[in-house]
Backbone as CSV, one residue per row, in Angstrom:
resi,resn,N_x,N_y,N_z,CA_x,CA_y,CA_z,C_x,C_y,C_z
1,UNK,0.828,-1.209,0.000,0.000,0.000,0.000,0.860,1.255,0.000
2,UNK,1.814,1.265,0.450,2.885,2.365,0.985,3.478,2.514,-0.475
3,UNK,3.879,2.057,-1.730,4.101,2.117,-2.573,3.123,2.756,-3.482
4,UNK,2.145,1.946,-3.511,1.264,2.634,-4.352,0.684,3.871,-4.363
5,UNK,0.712,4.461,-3.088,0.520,5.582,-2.577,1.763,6.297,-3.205
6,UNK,3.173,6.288,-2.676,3.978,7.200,-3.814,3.704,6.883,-5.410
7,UNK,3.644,6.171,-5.855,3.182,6.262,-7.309,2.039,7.392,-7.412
8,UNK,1.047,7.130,-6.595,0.219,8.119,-7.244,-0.022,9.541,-6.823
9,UNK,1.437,9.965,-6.391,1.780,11.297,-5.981,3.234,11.677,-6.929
10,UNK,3.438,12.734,-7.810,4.659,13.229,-8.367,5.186,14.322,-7.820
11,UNK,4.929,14.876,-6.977,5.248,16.107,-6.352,6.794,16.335,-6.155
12,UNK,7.603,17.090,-6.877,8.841,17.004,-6.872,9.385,18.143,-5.959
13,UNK,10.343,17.355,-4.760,10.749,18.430,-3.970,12.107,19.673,-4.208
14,UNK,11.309,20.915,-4.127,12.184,21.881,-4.708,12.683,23.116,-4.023
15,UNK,14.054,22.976,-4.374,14.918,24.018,-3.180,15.190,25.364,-3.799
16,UNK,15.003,26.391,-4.625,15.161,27.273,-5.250,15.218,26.757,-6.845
17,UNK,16.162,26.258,-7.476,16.365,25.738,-8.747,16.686,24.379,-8.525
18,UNK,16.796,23.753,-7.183,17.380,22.357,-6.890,16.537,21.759,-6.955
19,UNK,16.964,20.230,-7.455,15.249,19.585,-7.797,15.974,17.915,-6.957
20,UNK,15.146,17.759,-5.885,15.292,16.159,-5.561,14.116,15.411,-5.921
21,UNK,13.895,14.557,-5.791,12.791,13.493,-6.327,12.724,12.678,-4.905
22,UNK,12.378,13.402,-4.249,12.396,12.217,-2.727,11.321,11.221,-3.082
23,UNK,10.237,11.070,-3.659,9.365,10.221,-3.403,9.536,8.657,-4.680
24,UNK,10.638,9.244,-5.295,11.285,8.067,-6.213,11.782,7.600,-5.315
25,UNK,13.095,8.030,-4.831,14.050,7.682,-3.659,13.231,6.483,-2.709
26,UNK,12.551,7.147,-1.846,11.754,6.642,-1.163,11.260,5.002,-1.588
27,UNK,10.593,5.466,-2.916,9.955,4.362,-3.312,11.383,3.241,-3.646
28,UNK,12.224,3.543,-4.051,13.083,2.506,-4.068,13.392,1.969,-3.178
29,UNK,13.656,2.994,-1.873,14.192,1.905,-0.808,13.244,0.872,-0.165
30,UNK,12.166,1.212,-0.432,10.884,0.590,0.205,10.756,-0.739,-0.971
31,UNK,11.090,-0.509,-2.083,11.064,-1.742,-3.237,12.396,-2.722,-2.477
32,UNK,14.014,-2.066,-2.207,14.724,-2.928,-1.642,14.439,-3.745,-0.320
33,UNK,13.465,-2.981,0.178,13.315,-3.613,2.035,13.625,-4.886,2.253
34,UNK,14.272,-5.548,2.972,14.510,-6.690,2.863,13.830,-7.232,4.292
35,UNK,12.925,-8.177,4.496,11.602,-8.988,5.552,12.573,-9.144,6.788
36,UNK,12.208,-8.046,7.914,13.355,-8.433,8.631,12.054,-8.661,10.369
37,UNK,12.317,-9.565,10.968,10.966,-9.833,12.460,10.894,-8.208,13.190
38,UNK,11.541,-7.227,12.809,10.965,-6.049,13.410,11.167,-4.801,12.618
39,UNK,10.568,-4.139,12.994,10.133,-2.546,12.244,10.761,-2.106,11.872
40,UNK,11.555,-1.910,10.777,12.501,-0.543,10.321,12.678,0.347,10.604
41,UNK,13.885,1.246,10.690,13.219,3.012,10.626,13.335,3.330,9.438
42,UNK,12.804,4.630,8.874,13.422,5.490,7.773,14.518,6.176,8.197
43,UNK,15.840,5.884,7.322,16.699,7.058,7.979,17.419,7.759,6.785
44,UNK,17.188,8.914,6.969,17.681,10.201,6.225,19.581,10.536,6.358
45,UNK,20.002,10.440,5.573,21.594,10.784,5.059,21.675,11.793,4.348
46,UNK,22.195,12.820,4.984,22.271,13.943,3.898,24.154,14.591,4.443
47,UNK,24.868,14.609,2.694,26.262,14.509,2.970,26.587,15.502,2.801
48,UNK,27.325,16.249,3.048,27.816,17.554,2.746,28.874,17.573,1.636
49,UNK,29.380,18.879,1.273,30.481,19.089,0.894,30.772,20.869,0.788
50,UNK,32.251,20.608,0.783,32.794,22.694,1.026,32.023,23.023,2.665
51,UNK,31.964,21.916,3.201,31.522,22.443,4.733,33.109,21.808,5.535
52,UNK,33.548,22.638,6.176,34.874,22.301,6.917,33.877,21.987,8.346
53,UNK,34.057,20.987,8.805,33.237,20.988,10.357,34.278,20.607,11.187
54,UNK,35.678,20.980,10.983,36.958,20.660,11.503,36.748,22.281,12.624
55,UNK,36.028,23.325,11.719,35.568,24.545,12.495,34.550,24.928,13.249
56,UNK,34.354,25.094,14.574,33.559,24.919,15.198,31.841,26.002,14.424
57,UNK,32.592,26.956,13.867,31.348,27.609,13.263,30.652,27.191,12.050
58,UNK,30.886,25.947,11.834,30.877,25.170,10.409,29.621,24.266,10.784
59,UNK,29.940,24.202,12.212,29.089,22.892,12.585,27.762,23.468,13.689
60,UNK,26.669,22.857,13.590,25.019,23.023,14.088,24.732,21.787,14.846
61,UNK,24.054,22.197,16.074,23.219,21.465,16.373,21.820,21.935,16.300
62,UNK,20.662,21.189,16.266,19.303,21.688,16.252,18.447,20.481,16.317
63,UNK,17.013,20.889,17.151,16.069,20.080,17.508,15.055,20.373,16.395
64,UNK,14.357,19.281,15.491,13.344,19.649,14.743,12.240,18.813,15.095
65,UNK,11.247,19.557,14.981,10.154,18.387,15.288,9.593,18.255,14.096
66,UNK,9.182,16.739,13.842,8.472,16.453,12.812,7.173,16.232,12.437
67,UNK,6.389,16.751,11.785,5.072,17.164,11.319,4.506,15.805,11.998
68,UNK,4.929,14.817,11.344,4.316,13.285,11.510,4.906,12.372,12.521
69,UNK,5.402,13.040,12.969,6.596,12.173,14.207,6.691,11.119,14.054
70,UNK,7.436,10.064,14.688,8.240,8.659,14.187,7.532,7.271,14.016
71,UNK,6.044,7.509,14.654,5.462,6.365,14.944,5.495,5.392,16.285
72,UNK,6.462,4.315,15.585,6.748,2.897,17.215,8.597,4.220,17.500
73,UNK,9.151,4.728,16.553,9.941,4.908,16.903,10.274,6.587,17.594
74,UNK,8.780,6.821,18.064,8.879,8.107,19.045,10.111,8.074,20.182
75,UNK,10.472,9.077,20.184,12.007,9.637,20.932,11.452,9.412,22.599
76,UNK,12.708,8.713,23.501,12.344,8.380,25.295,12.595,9.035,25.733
77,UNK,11.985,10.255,26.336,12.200,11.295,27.363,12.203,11.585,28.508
78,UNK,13.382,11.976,29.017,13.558,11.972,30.411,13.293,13.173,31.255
79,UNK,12.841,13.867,32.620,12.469,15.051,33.257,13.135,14.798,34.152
80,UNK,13.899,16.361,34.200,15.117,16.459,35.737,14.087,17.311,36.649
81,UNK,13.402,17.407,37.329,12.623,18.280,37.878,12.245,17.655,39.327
82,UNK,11.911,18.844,40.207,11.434,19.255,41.673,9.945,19.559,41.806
83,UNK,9.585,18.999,43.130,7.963,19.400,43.175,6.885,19.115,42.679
84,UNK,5.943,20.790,42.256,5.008,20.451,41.340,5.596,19.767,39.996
85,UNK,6.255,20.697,39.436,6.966,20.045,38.179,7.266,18.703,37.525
86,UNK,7.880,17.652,38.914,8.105,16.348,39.362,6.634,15.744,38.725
87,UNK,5.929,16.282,39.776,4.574,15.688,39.625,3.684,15.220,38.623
88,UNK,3.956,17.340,37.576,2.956,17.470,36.547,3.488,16.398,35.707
89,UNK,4.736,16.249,35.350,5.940,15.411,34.500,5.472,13.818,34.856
90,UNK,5.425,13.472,35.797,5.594,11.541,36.303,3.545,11.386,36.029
91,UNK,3.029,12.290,35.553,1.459,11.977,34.717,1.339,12.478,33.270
92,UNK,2.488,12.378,33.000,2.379,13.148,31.537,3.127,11.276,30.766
93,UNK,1.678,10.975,30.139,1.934,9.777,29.082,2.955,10.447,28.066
94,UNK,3.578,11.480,27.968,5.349,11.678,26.985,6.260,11.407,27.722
95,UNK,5.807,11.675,29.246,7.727,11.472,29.678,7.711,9.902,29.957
96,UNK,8.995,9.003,30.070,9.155,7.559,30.070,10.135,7.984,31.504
97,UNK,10.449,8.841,32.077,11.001,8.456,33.286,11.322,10.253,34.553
98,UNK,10.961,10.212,35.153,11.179,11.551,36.218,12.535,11.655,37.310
99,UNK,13.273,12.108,37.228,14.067,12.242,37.881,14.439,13.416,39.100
100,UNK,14.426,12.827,40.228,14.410,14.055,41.321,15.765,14.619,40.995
101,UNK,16.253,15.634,42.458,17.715,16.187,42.641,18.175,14.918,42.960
102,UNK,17.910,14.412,43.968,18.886,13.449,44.873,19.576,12.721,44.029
103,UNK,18.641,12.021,42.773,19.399,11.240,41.742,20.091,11.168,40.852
104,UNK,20.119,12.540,40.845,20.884,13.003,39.741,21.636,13.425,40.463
105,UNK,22.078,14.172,41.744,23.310,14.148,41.887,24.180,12.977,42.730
106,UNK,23.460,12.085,42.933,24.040,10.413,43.157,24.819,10.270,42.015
107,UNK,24.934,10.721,40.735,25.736,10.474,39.560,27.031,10.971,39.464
108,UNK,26.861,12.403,40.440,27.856,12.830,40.173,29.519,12.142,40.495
109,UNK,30.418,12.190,39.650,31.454,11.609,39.625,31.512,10.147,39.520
110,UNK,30.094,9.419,38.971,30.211,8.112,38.858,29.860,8.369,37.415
111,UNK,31.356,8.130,36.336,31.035,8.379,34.864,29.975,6.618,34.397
112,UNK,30.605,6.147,34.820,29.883,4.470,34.325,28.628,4.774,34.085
113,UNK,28.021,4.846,35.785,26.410,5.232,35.165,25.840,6.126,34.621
114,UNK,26.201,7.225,34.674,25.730,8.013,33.415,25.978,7.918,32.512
115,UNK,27.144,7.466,31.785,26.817,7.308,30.607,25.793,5.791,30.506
116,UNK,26.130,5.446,31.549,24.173,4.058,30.958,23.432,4.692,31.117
117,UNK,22.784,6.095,31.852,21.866,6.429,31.809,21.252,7.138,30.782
118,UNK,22.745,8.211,29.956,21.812,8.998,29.091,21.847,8.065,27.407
119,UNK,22.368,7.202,27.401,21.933,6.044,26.236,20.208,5.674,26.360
120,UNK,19.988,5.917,27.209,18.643,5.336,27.734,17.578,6.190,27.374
121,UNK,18.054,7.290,27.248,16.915,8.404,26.665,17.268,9.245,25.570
122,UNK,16.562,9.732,24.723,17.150,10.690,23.619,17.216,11.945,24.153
123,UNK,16.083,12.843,24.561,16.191,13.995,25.632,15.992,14.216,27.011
124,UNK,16.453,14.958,27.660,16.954,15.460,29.130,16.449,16.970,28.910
125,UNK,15.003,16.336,29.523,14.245,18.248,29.829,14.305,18.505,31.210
126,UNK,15.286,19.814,31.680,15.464,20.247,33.235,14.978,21.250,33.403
127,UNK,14.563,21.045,34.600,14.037,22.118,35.198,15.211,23.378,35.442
128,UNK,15.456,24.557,35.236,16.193,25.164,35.288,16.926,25.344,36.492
129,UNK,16.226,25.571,37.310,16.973,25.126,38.900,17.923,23.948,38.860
130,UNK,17.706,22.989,38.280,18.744,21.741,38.373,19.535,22.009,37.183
131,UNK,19.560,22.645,36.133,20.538,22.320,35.015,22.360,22.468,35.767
132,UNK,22.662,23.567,36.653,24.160,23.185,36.721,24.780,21.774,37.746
133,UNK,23.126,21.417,38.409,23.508,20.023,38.945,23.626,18.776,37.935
134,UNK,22.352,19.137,36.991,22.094,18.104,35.660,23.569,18.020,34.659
135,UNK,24.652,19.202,34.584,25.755,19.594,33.705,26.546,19.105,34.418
136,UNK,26.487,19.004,35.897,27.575,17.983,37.115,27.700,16.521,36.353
137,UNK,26.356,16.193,36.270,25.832,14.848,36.656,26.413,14.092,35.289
138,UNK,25.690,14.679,34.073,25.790,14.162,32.547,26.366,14.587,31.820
139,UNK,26.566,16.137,32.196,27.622,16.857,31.115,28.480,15.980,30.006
140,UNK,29.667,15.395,30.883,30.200,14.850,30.137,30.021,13.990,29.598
141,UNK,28.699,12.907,29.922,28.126,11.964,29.463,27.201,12.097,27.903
142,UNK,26.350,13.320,28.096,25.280,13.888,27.044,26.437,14.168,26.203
143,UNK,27.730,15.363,26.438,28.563,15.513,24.814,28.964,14.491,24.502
144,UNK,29.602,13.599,25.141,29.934,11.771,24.496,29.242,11.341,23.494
145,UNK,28.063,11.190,23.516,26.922,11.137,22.865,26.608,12.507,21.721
146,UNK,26.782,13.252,21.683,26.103,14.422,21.126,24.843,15.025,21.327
147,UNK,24.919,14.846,22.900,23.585,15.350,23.479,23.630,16.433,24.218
148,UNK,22.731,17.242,24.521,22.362,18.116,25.089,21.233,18.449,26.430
149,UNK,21.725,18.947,27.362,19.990,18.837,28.370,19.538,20.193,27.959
150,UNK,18.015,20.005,28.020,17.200,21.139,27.441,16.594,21.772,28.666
151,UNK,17.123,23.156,28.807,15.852,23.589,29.969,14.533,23.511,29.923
152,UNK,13.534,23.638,30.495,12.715,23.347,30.471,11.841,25.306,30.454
153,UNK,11.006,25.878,29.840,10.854,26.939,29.927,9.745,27.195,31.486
154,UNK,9.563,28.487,31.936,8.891,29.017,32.695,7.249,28.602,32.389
155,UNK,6.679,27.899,33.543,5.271,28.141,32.635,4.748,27.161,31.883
156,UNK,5.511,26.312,31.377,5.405,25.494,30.108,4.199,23.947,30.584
157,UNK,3.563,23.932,29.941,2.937,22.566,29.849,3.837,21.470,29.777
158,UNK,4.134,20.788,30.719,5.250,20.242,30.550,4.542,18.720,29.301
159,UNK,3.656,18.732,29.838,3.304,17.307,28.997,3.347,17.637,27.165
160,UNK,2.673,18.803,27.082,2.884,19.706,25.517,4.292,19.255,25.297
161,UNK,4.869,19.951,26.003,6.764,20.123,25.835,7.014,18.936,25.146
162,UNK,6.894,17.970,26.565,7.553,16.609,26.039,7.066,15.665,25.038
163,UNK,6.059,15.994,24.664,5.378,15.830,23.349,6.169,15.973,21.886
164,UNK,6.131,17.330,22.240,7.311,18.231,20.819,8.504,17.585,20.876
165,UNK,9.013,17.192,21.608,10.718,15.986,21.794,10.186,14.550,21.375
166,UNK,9.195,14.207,21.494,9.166,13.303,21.586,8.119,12.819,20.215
167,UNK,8.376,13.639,19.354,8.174,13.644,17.989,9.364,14.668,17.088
168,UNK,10.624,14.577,17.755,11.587,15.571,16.958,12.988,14.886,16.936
169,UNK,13.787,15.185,15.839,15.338,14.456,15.952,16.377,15.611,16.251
170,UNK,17.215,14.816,16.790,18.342,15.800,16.507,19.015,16.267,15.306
171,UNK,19.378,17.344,14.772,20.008,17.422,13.363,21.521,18.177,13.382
172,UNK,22.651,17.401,12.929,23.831,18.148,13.631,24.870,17.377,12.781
173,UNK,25.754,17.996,12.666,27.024,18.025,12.146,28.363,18.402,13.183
174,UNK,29.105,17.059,13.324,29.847,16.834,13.987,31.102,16.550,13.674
175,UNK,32.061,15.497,13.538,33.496,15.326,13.374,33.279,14.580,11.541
176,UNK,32.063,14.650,11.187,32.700,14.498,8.938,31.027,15.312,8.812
177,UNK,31.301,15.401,7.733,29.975,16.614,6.653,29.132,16.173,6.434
178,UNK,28.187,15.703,7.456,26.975,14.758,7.275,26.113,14.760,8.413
179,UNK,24.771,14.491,7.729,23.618,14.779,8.702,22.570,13.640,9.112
180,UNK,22.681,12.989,9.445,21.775,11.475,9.919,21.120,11.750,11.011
181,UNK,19.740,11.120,10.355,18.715,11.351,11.949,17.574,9.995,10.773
182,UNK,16.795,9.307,11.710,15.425,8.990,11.341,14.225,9.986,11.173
183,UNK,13.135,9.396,9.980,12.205,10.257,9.445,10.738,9.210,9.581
184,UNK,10.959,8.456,10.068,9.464,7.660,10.080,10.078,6.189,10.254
185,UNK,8.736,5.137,10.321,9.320,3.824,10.051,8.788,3.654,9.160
186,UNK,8.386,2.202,8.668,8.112,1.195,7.414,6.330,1.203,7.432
187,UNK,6.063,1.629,8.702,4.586,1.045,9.324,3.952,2.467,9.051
188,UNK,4.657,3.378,8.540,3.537,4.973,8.541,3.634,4.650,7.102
189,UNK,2.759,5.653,6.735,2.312,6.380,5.439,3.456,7.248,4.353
190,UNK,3.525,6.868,3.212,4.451,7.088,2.881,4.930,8.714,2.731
191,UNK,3.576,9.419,2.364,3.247,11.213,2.350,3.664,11.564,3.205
192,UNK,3.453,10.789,4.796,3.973,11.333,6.289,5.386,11.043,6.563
193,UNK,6.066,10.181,5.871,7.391,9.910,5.800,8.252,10.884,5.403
194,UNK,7.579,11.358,4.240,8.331,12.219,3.025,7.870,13.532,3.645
195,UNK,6.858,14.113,4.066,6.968,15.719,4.535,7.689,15.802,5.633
196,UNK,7.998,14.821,6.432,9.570,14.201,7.847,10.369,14.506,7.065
197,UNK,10.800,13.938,6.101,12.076,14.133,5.170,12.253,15.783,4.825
198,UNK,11.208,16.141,4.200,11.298,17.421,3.438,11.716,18.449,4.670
199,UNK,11.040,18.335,5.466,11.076,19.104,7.243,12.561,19.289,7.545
200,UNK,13.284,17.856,7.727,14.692,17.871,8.177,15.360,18.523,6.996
201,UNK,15.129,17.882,5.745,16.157,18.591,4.457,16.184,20.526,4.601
202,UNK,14.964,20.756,4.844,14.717,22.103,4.736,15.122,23.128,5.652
203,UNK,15.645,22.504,6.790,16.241,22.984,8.155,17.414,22.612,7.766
204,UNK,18.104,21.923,7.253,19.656,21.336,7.145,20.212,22.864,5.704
205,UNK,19.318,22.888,4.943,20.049,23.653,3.884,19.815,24.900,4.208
206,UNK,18.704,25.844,5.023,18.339,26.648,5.881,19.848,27.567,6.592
207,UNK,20.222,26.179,7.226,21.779,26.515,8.132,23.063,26.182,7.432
208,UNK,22.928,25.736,6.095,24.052,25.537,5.257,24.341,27.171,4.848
209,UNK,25.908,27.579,4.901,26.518,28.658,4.260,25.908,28.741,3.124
210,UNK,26.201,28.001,2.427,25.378,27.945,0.555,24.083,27.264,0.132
211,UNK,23.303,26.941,1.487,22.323,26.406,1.164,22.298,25.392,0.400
212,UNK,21.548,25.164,-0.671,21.772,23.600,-1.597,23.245,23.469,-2.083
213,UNK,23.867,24.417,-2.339,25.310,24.117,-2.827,25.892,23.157,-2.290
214,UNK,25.767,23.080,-0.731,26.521,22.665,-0.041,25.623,21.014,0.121
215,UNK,24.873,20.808,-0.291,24.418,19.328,-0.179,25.339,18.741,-1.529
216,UNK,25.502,17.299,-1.220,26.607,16.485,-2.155,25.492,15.304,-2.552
217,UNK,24.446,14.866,-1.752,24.091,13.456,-1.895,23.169,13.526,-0.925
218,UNK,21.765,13.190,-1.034,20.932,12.754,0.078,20.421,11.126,-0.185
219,UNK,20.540,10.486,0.980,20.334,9.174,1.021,19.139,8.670,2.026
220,UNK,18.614,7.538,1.376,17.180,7.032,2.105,17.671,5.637,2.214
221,UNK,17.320,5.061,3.156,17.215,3.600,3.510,16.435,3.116,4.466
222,UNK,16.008,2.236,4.967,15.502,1.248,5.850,16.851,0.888,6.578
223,UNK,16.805,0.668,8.091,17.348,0.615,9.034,18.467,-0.416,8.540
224,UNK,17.947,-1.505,7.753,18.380,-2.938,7.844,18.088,-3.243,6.337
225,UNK,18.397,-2.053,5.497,17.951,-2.847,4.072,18.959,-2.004,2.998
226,UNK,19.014,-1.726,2.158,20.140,-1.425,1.083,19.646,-0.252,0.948
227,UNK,20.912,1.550,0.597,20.473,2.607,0.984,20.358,3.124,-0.985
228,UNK,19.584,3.848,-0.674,19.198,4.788,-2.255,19.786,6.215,-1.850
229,UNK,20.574,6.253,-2.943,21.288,7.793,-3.038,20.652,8.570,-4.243
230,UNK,20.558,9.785,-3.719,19.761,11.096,-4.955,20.906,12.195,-4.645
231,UNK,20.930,12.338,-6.300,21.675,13.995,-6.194,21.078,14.766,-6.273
232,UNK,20.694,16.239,-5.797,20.298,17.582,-6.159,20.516,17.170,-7.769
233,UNK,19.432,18.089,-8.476,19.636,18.837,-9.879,19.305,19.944,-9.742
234,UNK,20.423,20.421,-10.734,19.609,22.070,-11.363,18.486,21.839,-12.456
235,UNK,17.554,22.670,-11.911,15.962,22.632,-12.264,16.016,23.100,-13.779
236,UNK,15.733,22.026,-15.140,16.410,22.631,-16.598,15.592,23.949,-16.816
């Protein structure tokens, strides 16, 4: 069904004069899938080039949330928070785990478990009061990883919040010229896959110096199946 559905959509995605064909792409990798006992993800490759990320101003991090979020493969979110906060957070069906002070600073100077801990979740929303205990605790654990703890704003619905994380990837460029994150699995819709895709592409060339120039190759695959590469064209 997921096939036939891109067939009967041509909508060609377009960056000023740059022309990708994501929903060919797409459809190929979904033709390679190879029958595997659990769910795929979609995951998005997009390579750079003329980007030096050897320079720290070369290189981005950024949270995007995605229109259609991941499906089975929604992001595990964790809450550093006190009190009410504690509270509103440990009844909010987004967060998967609440964390007081005490426990988080039980971490401190024990690197082992933190780094098992922040493998365990994709984001770390703190309450602002705890972030320079939370930067004790994981600091060095979250950059290991290429993670970040997110304050948590004044006010905020926390369950909303963790919602928006927990339909968003990270998008970042780190030690080579390339941007990998997941865009859906095998089990969504293929339209909801591809406006995920278009979402991240459009934020990635957004923060590129040259914008499309600077893309070399965007790639689609299934977690566990053979990857399809597309070049940008100039639009004839």
């Amino acid at each position: 069904m997921i096939i036939n559905l891109l067939e009967s959509r041509h909508t060609v995605f377009r960056g000023m004069s740059t022309v990708v064909n994501l929903e060919k792409g797409l459809r190929e990798a979904l033709e390679k899938k190879m029958k595997r006992g659990l769910t795929q993800s979609v995951e998005l490759v997009i390579n750079l080039k003329d980007v030096d990320v050897s320079k720290p101003e070369k290189r981005f991090s950024e949270v995007v949330e995605l229109p259609h979020g991941l499906g089975s493969a929604s992001k595990r979110i964790a809450v550093v928070a006190t009190g009410e906060l504690a509270f509103r957070a440990s009844r909010s069906p987004n967060v998967d785990r609440v964390f007081e002070r005490q426990e988080i600073e039980a971490l401190i100077g024990n690197k082992k478990a933190a780094k098992k801990l922040v493998r365990e979740f994709d984001f770390f929303l703190i309450e602002p009061q705890l972030v320079p205990v939370a930067a004790r605790a994981l600091g060095a654990a979250l950059g290991g990883v290429g993670k970040a703890p997110t304050p948590i704003p004044a006010n905020v619905d926390i369950d909303e919040f963790a919602a928006r994380h927990r339909r968003s990837v990270l998008v970042r460029t780190r030690k080579v010229p390339q941007v990998m994150c997941i865009v859906g699995t095998e089990e969504m819709a293929a339209e909801k896959i591809l406006d995920n895709a278009r979402t991240v592409i459009e934020r990635v060339v957004a923060r590129l110096e040259n914008g499309w120039a600077n893309i070399k190759s965007i790639v689609l695959k299934l977690s566990m199946s053979p990857p399809v590469k597309l070049r940008p064209e100039r639009k004839k």
